[in-house]
VEXLOMI-180832 format. One record per residue (C-alpha): x negated, z negated, y negated; residue number from 0; residue in three letters. Coordinates in Angstrom, 2 decimals, m for minus. Example, Ala and Ser with C-alpha at 12.3 -4.5 7.8 and 13.67 -1.06 7.14 Angstrom:
<drennus>
[drennu [m12.30,m7.80,4.50],0,Ala]
[drennu [m13.67,m7.14,1.06],1,Ser]
</drennus>
This chain:
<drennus>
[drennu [23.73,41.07,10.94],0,Unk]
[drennu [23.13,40.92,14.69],1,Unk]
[drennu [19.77,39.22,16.11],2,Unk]
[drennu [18.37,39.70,19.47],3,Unk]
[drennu [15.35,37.39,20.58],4,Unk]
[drennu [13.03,38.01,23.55],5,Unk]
[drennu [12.06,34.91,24.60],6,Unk]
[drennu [10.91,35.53,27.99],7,Unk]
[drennu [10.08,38.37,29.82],8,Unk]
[drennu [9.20,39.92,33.38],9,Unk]
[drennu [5.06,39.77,34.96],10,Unk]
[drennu [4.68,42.54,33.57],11,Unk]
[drennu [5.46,42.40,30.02],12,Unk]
[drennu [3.92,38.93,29.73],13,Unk]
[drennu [0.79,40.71,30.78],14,Unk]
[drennu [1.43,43.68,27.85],15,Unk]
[drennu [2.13,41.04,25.13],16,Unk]
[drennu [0.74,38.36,26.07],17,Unk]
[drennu [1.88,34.50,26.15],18,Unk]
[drennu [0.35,34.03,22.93],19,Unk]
[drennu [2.77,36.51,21.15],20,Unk]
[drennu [5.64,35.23,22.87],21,Unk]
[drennu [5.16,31.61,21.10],22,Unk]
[drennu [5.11,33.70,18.42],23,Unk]
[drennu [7.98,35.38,18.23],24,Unk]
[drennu [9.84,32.66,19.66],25,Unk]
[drennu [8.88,30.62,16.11],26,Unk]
[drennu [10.03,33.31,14.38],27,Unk]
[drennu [13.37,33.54,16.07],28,Unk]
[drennu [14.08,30.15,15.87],29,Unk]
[drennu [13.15,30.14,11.68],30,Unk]
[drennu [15.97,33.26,11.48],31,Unk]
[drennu [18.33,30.96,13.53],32,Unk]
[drennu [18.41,27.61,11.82],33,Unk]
[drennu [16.95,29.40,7.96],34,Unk]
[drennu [17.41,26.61,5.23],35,Unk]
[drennu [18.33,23.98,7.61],36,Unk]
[drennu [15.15,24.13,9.70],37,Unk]
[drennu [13.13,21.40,7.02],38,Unk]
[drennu [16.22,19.12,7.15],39,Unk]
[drennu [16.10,19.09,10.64],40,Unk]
[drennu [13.03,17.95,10.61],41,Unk]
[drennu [13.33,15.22,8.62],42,Unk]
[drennu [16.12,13.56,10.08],43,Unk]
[drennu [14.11,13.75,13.62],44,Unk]
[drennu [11.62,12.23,11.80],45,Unk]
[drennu [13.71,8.93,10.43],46,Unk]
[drennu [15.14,8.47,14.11],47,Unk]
[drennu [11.52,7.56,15.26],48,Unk]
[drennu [11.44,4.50,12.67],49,Unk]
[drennu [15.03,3.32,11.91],50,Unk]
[drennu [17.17,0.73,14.40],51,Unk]
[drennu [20.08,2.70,12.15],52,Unk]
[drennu [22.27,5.66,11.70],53,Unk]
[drennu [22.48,5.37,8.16],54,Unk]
[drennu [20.37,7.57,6.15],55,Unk]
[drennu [20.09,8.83,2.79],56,Unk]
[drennu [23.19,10.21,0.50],57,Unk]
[drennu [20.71,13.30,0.07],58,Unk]
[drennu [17.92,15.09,1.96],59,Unk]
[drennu [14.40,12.96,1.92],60,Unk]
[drennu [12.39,16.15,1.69],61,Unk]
[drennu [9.30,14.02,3.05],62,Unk]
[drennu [5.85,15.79,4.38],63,Unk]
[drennu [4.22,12.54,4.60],64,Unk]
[drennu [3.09,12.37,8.69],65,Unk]
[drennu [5.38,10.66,11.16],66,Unk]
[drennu [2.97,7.99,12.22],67,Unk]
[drennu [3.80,4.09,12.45],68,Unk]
[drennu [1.20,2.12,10.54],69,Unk]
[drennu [m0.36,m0.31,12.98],70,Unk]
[drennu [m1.45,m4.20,12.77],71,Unk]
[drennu [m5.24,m4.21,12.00],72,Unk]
[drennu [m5.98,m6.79,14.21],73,Unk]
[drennu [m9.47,m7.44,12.98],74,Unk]
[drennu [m8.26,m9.20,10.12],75,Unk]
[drennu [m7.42,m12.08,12.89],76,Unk]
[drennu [m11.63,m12.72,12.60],77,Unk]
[drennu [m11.39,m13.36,9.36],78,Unk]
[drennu [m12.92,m17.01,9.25],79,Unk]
[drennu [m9.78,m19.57,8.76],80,Unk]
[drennu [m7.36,m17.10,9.70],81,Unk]
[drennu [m5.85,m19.25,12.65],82,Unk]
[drennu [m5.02,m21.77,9.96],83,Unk]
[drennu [m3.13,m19.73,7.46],84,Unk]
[drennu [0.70,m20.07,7.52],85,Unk]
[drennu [2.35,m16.62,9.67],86,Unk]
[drennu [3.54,m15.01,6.59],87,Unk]
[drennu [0.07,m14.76,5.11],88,Unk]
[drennu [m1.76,m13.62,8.56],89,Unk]
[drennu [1.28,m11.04,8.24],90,Unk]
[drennu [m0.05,m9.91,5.38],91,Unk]
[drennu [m3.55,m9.29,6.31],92,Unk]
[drennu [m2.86,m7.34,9.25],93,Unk]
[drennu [m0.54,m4.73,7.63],94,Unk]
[drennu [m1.77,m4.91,3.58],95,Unk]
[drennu [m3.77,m1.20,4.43],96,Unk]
[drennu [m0.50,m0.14,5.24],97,Unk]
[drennu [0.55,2.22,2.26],98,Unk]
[drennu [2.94,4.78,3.75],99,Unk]
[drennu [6.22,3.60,4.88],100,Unk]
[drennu [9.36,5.96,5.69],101,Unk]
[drennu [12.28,6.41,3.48],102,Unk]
[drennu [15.37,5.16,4.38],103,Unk]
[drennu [17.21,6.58,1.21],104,Unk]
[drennu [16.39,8.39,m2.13],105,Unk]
[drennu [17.12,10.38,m5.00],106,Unk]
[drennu [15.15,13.15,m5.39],107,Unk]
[drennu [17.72,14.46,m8.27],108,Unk]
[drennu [17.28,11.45,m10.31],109,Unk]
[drennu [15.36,12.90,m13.21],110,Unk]
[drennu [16.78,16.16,m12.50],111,Unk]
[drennu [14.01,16.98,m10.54],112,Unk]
[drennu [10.03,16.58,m11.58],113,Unk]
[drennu [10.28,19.98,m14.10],114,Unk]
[drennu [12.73,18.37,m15.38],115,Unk]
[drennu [11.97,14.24,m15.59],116,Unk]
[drennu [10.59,14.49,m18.92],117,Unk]
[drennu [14.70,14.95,m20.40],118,Unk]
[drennu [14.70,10.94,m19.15],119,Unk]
[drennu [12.86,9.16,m21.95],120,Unk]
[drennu [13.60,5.45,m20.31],121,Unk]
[drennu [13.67,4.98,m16.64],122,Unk]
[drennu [14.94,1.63,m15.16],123,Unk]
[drennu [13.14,0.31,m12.40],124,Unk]
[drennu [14.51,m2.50,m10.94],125,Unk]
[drennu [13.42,m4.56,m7.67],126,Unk]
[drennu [16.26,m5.63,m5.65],127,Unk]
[drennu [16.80,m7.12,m2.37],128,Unk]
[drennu [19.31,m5.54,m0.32],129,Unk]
[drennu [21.77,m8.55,0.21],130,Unk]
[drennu [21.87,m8.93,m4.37],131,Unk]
[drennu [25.07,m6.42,m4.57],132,Unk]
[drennu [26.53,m8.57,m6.80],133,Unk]
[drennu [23.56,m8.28,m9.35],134,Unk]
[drennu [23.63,m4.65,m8.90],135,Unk]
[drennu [27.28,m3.89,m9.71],136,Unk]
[drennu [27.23,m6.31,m12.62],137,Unk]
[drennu [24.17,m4.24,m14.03],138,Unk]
[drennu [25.23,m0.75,m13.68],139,Unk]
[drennu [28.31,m2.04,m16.01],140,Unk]
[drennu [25.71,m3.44,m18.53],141,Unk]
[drennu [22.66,m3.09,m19.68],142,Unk]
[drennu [21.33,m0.87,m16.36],143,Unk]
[drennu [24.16,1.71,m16.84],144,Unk]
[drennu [23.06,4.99,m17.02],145,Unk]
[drennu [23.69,7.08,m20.68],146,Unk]
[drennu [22.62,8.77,m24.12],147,Unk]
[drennu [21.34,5.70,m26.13],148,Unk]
[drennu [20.00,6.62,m29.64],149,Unk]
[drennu [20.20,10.23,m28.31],150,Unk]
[drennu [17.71,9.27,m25.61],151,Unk]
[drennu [18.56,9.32,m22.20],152,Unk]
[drennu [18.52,6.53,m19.53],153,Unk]
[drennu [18.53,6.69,m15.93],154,Unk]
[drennu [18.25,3.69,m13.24],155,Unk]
[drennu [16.94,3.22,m9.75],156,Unk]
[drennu [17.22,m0.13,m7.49],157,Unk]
[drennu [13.81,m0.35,m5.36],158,Unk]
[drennu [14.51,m2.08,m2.05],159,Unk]
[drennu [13.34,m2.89,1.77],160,Unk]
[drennu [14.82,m3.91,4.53],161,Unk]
[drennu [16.64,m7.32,5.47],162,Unk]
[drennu [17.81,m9.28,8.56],163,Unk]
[drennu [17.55,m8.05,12.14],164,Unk]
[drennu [20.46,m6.50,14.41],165,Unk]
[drennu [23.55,m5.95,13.40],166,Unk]
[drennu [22.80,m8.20,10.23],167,Unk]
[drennu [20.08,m5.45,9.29],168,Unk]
[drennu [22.53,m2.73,9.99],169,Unk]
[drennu [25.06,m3.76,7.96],170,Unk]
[drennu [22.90,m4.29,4.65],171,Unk]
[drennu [21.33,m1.14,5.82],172,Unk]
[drennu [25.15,0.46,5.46],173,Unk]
[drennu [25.60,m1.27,2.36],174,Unk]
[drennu [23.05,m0.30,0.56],175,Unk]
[drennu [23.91,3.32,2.39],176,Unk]
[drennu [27.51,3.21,0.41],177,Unk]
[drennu [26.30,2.12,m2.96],178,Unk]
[drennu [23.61,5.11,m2.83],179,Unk]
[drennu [26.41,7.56,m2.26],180,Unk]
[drennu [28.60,6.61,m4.63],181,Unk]
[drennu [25.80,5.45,m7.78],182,Unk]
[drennu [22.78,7.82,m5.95],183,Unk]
[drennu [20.42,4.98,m7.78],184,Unk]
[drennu [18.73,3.24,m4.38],185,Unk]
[drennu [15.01,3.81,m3.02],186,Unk]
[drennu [14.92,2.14,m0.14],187,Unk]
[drennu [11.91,1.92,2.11],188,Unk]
[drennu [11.78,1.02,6.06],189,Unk]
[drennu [9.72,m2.28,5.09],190,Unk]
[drennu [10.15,m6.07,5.14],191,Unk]
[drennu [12.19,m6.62,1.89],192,Unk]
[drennu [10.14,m10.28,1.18],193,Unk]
[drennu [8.34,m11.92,m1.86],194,Unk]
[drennu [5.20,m11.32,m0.27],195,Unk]
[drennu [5.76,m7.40,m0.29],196,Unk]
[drennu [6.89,m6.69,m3.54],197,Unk]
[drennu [2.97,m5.54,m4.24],198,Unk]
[drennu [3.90,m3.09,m1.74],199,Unk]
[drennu [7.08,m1.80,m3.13],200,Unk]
[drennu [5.51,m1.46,m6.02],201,Unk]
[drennu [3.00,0.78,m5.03],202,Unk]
[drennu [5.59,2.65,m3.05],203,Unk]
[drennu [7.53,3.09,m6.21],204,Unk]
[drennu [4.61,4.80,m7.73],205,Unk]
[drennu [3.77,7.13,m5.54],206,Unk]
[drennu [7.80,8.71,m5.40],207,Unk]
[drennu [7.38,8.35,m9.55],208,Unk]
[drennu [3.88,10.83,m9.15],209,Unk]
[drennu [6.10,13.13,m6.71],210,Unk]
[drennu [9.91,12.99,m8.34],211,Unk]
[drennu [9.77,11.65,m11.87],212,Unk]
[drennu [6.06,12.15,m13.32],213,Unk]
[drennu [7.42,12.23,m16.49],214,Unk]
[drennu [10.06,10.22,m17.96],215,Unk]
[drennu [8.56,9.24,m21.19],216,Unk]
[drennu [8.95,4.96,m20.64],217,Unk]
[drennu [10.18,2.46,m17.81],218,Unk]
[drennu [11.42,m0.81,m17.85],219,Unk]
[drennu [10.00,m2.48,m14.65],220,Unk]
[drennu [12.02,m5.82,m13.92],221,Unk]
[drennu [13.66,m8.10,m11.53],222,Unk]
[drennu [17.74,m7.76,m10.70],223,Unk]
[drennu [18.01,m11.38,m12.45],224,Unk]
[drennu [16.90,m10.32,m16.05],225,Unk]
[drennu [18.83,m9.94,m18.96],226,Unk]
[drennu [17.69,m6.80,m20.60],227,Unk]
[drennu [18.92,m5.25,m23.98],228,Unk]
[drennu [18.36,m1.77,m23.05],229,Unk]
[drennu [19.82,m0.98,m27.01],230,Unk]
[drennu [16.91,m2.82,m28.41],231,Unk]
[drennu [13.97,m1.45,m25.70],232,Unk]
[drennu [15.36,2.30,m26.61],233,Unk]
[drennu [14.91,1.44,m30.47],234,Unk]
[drennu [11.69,m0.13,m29.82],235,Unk]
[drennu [10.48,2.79,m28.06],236,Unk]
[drennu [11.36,5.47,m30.69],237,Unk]
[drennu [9.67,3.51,m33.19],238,Unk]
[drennu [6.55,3.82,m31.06],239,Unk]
[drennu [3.72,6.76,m32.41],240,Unk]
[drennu [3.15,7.32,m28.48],241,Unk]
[drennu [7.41,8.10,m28.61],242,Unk]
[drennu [6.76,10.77,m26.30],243,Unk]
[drennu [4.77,8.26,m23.62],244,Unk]
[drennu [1.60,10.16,m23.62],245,Unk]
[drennu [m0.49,6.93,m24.81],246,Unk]
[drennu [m1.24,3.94,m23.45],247,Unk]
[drennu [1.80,0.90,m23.38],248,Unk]
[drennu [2.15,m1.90,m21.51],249,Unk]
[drennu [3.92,m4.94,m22.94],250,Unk]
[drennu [5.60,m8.28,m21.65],251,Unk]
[drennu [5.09,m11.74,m21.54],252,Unk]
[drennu [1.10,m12.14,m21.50],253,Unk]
[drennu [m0.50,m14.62,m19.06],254,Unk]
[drennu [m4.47,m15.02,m19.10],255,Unk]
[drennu [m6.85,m17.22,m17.86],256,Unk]
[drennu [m4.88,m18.13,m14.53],257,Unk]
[drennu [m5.90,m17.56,m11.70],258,Unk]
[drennu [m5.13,m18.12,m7.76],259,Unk]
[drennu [m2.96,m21.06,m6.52],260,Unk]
[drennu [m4.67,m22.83,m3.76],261,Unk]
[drennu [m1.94,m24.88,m3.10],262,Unk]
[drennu [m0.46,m24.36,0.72],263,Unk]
[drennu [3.12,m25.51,m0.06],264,Unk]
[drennu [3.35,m22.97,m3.03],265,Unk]
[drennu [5.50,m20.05,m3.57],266,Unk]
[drennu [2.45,m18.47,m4.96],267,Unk]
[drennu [m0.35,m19.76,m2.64],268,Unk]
[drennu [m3.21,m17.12,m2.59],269,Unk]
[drennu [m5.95,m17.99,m0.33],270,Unk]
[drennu [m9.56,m17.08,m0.47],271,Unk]
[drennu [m9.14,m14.71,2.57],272,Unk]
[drennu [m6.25,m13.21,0.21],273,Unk]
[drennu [m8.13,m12.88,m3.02],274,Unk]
[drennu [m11.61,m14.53,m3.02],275,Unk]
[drennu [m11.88,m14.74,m6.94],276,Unk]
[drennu [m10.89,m17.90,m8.50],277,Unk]
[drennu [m10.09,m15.51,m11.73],278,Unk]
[drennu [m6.65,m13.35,m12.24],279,Unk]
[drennu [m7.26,m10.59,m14.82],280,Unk]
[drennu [m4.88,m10.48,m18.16],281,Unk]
[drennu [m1.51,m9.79,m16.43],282,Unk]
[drennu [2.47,m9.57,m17.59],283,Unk]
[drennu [5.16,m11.64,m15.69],284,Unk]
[drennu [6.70,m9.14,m12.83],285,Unk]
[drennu [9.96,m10.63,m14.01],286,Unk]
[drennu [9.94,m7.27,m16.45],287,Unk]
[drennu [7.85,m5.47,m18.63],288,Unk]
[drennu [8.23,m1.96,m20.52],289,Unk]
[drennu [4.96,1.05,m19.93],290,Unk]
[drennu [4.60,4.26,m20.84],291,Unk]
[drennu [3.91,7.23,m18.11],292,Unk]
[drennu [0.08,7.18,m19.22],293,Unk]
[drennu [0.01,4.04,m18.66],294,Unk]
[drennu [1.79,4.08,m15.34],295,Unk]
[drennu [0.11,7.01,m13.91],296,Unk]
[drennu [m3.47,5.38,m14.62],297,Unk]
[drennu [m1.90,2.35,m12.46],298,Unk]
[drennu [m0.98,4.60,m9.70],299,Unk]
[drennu [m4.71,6.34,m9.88],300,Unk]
[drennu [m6.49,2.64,m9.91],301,Unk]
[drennu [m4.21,1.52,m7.18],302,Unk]
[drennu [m5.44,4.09,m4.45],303,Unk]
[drennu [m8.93,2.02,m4.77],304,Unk]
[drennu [m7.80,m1.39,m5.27],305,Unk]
[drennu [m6.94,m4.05,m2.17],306,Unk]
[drennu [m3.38,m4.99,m2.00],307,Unk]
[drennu [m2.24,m8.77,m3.14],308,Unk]
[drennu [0.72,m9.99,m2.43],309,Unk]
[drennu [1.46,m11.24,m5.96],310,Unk]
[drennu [2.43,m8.40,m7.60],311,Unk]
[drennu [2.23,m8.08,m11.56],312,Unk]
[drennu [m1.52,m9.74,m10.65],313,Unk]
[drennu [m1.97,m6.35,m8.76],314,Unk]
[drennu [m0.84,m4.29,m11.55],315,Unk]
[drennu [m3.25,m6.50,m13.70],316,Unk]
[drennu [m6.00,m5.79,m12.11],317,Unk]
[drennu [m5.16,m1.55,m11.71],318,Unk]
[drennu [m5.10,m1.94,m16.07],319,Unk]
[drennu [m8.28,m3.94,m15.70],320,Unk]
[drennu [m9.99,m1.21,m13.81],321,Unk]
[drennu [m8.78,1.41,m15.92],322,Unk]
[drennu [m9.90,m0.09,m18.82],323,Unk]
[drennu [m6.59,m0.67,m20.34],324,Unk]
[drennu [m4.87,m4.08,m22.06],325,Unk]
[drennu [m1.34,m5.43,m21.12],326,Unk]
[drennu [0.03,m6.75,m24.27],327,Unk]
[drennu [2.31,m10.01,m25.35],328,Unk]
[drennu [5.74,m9.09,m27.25],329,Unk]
[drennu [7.81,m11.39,m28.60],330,Unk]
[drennu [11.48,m10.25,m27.43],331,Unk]
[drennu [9.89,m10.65,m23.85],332,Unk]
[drennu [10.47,m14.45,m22.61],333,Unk]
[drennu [9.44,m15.06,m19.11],334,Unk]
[drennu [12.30,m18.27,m19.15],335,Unk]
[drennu [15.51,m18.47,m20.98],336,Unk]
[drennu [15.53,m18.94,m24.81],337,Unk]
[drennu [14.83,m22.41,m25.54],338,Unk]
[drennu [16.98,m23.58,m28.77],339,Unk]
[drennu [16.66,m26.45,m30.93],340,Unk]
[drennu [19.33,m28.85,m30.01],341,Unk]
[drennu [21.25,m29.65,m27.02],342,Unk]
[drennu [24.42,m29.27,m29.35],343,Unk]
[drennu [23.40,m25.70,m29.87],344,Unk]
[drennu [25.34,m23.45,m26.74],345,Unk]
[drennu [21.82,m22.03,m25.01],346,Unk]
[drennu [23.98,m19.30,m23.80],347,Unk]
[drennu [25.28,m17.98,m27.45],348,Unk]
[drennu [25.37,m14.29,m28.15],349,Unk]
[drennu [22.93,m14.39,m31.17],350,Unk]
[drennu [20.29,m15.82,m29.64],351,Unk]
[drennu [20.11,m12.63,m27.38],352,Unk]
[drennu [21.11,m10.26,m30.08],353,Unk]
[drennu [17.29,m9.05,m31.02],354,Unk]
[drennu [15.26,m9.69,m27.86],355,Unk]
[drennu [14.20,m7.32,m25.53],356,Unk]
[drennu [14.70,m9.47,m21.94],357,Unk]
[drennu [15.34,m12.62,m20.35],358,Unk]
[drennu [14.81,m14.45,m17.03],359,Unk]
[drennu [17.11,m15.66,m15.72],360,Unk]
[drennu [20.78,m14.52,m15.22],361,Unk]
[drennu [23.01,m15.05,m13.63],362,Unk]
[drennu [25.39,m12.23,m12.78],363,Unk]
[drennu [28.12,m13.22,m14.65],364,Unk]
[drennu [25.90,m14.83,m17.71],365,Unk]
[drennu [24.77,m10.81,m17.62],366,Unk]
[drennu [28.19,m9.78,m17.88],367,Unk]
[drennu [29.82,m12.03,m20.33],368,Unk]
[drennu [26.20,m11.84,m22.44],369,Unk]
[drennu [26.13,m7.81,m22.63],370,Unk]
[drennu [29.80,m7.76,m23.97],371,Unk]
[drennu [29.42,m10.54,m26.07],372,Unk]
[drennu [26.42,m9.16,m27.79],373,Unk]
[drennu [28.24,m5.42,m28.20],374,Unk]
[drennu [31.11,m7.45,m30.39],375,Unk]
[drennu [32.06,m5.76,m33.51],376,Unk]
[drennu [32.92,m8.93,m35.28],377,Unk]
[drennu [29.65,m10.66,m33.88],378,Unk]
[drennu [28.30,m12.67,m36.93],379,Unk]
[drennu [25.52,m14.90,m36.42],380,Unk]
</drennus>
């Protein structure tokens, strides 16, 4: 089919049509030109005004959030004390509003699409930095690998920032580029990839789950240095009366009554112009804990109201506060390795780890001996 476009014109028929209809119809010409391709155009513009790299995602972002830079609020600098809080944490409060950040990569076929996401009953979500590609590998050939367990199906995604500057930046950027087009399991965000923004992957995570996957039944949300037994959370799951994730579940390792460390040399140090209550709300460790999509959509709902803090499962304590929902304790959930009862027992043996649900920490190749030692036929314990 042949197409002719007017896009200009002589005095006179400028003055018949006006200019008006001439923007017009040169829209419309240039949506028959570039058809389908006209939205992916966009978006890749779009990435070029935020990324120092070429390297973008495996598949089209298919983004409409607005193409505008979050800037530094400097008011938070008259916050009183603010001149003597270390630079990470004045980092913080100038950018903790920010709550849109561009993608870098994604998978917006990972559930088979949101119609589709409620075929994934379990959805891994793990947090990962971009230089851990040794924890990744080792878990997409263990307990992260994606497959029909118990006739349920399981599907994984890595949740990551950025790392490094220059070239150093670039290549992890690459990196994480190459494992997302061969696994397609990597969201990564244009962010600071730091401890003291995981609050803000986090809440990034949610809002692609509301958009891609608002319905996978469970999720296992966990650090890259657990040992999970995916076998045993699937099980677990089924047995559930909310199997179908339309209830309320939230379970981990409980902590209560803790609340902010004041301590300056601390991993953890909160201060008052941080969070000004001395009191932490019922909370499970970040290092993992299993919910249910109820449960996970009233987190993303109470997070669109709630401050940021930069320690993370706190944050999602106090979304379940507001929403008037309980994080529970289970016991296959142990915040530290299993502690046994002699120091002539191996700490590392198979059937201590044969009926829990996770462990921190691994390392990778404790994860990859332990996941094939547990799977042993002739295991007997």
């Amino acid at each position: 089919m042949k197409i002719v476009c007017f896009l200009t014109g002589n005095k006179k028929k400028r003055q018949q049509v006006g200019v008006a209809v001439l923007f017009v119809m040169g829209a419309l010409c240039l949506v028959i030109i570039l058809g389908p391709n006209l939205q992916d155009s966009n978006e890749e513009n779009t990435g070029e005004l935020y990324q120092e790299t070429e390297f973008m995602s495996a598949e089209p972002l298919q983004t409409t959030e607005p193409p505008i830079k979050c800037e530094r609020n400097f008011s938070a600098s008259k916050v009183t004390g603010f001149s003597g809080l270390p630079l990470h944490i004045q980092d913080f409060l100038f950018y903790r509003h920010c709550r849109y950040f561009p993608m870098l990569l994604n998978v917006p076929n990972k559930c088979g699409g949101p119609q589709n996401s409620a075929h994934v009953f379990l959805l891994l979500v793990i947090k990962s930095s971009p230089a851990n590609y040794e924890r990744r590998e080792v878990l997409r050939k263990t307990w992260a690998a994606e497959r029909m367990q118990y006739g349920k199906q399981i599907r994984t995604v890595f949740l990551s920032g950025t790392s490094g500057d220059g070239y150093h930046k670039m290549r992890l950027n690459k990196l994480l580029w190459l494992e997302n087009r061969e696994h397609q399991d990597i969201l990564q965000w244009d962010f600071k990839d730091s401890f003291y923004n995981l609050t803000l992957k986090q809440v990034l995570f949610m809002e692609w789950l509301e958009r891609w996957c608002p319905n996978a039944h469970f999720l296992l949300n966990g650090d890259d240095d657990i040992f999970a037994n995916t076998d045993n959370m699937v099980e677990y799951l089924k047995g559930q009366s909310n199997g179908d994730g339309n209830k309320h579940l939230f379970v981990g390792s409980l902590a209560f009554y803790l609340g902010p460390i004041r301590t300056r040399g601390s991993k953890y140090y909160v201060p008052v112009q941080v969070h000004e209550s001395d009191r932490y709300p019922p909370y499970c460790g970040g290092c993992g804990f299993l919910l249910s999509r109820f449960t996970a959509r009233a987190i993303h709902n109470m997070s669109q109201s709630i401050t940021m803090i930069p320690i993370d499962d706190v944050y999602i304590g106090m979304c379940l506060e507001k929403a008037g929902l309980k994080p529970e304790s289970h016991m296959g959930v142990r915040t530290y390795l299993l502690s046994v009862p002699s120091q002539k027992i191996d700490s590392l043996d198979p059937c201590h780890y044969r009926d829990i649900l996770l462990v921190h920490r691994f390392h990778p190749y404790e994860t990859f001996l332990m996941w094939h030692e547990i799977h042993q036929d002739d295991l007997k314990c």
